[in-house]
C-alpha positions as CSV (number, residue, x, y, z in Angstrom):
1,X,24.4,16.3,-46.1
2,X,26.6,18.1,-43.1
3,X,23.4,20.1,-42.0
4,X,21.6,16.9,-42.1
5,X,24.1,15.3,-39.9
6,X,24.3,18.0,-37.8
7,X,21.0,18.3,-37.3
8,X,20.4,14.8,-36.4
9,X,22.9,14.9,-34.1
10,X,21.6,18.2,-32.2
11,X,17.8,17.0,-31.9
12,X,19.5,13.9,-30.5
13,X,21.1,15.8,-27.9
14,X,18.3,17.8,-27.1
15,X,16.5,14.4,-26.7
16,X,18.4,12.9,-24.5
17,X,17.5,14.2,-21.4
18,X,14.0,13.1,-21.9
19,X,15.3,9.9,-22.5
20,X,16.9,9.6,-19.4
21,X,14.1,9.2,-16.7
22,X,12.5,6.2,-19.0
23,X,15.8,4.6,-19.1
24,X,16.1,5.1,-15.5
25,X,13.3,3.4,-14.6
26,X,13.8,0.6,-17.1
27,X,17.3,-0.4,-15.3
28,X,15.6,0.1,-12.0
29,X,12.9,-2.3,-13.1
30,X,15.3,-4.5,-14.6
31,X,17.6,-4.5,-11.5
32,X,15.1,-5.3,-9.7
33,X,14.0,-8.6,-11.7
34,X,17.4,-9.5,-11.5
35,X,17.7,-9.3,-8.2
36,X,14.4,-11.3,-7.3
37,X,15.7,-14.3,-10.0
38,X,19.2,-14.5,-8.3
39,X,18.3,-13.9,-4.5
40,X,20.0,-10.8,-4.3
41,X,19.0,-7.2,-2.4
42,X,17.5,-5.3,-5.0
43,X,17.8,-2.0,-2.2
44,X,20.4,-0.6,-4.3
45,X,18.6,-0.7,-7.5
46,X,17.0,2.8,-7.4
47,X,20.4,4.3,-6.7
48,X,21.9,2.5,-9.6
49,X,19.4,3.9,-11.9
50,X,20.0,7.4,-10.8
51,X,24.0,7.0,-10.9
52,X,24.3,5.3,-14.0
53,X,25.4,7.1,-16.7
54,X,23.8,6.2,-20.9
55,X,26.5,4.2,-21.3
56,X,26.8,2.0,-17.8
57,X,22.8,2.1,-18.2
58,X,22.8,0.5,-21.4
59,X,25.5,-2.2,-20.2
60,X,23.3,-3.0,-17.1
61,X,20.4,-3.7,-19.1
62,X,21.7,-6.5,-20.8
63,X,23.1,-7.8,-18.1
64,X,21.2,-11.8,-17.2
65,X,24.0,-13.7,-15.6
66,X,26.8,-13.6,-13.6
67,X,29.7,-13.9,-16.3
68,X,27.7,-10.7,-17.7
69,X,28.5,-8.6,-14.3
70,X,32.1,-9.7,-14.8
71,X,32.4,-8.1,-17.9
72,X,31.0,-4.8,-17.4
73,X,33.4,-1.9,-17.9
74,X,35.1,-0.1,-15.1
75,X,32.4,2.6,-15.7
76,X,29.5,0.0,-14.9
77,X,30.8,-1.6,-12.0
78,X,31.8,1.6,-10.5
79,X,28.0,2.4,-10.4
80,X,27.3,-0.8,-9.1
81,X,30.1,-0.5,-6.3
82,X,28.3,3.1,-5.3
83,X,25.1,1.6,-4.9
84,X,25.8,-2.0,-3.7
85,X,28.7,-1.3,-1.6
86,X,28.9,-4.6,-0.1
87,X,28.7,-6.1,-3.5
């Protein structure tokens, strides 16, 4: 059962980096709808996708309001603060 585990784990590592480009251009995407619902410059969405790491990438995607940008982590919103400055 440890090998098993082990194993998971390691072919989940070694997936992740193929991952990453698709998850990338989901948050751009997704950025970028958000921005075009809420009147907002989406200019900074392509750099957010590139600096966000997994975990401030799966925060973004969730986000749909304004209450949700609130509570993103320190992690998240320092992404955002990189690629929006003015935000």
């Amino acid at each position: 059962m440890k090998k098993l585990v082990i194993a998971l784990a390691a072919s989940g590592f070694a997936l992740s980096p193929a991952l990453t480009p698709a998850m990338a251009s989901e948050l751009e995407s997704h950025c970028e709808a958000y921005a075009a619902e809420n009147g907002t410059d989406p200019s900074g969405c392509s750099c957010l996708a590139e600096t966000a790491d997994a975990d401030a990438t799966a925060e973004l995607m969730a986000v749909a309001s304004e209450a949700d940008l609130e509570a993103l982590s320190d992690n998240a919103k320092g992404a955002i603060q990189a690629c929006f400055p003015a935000a």
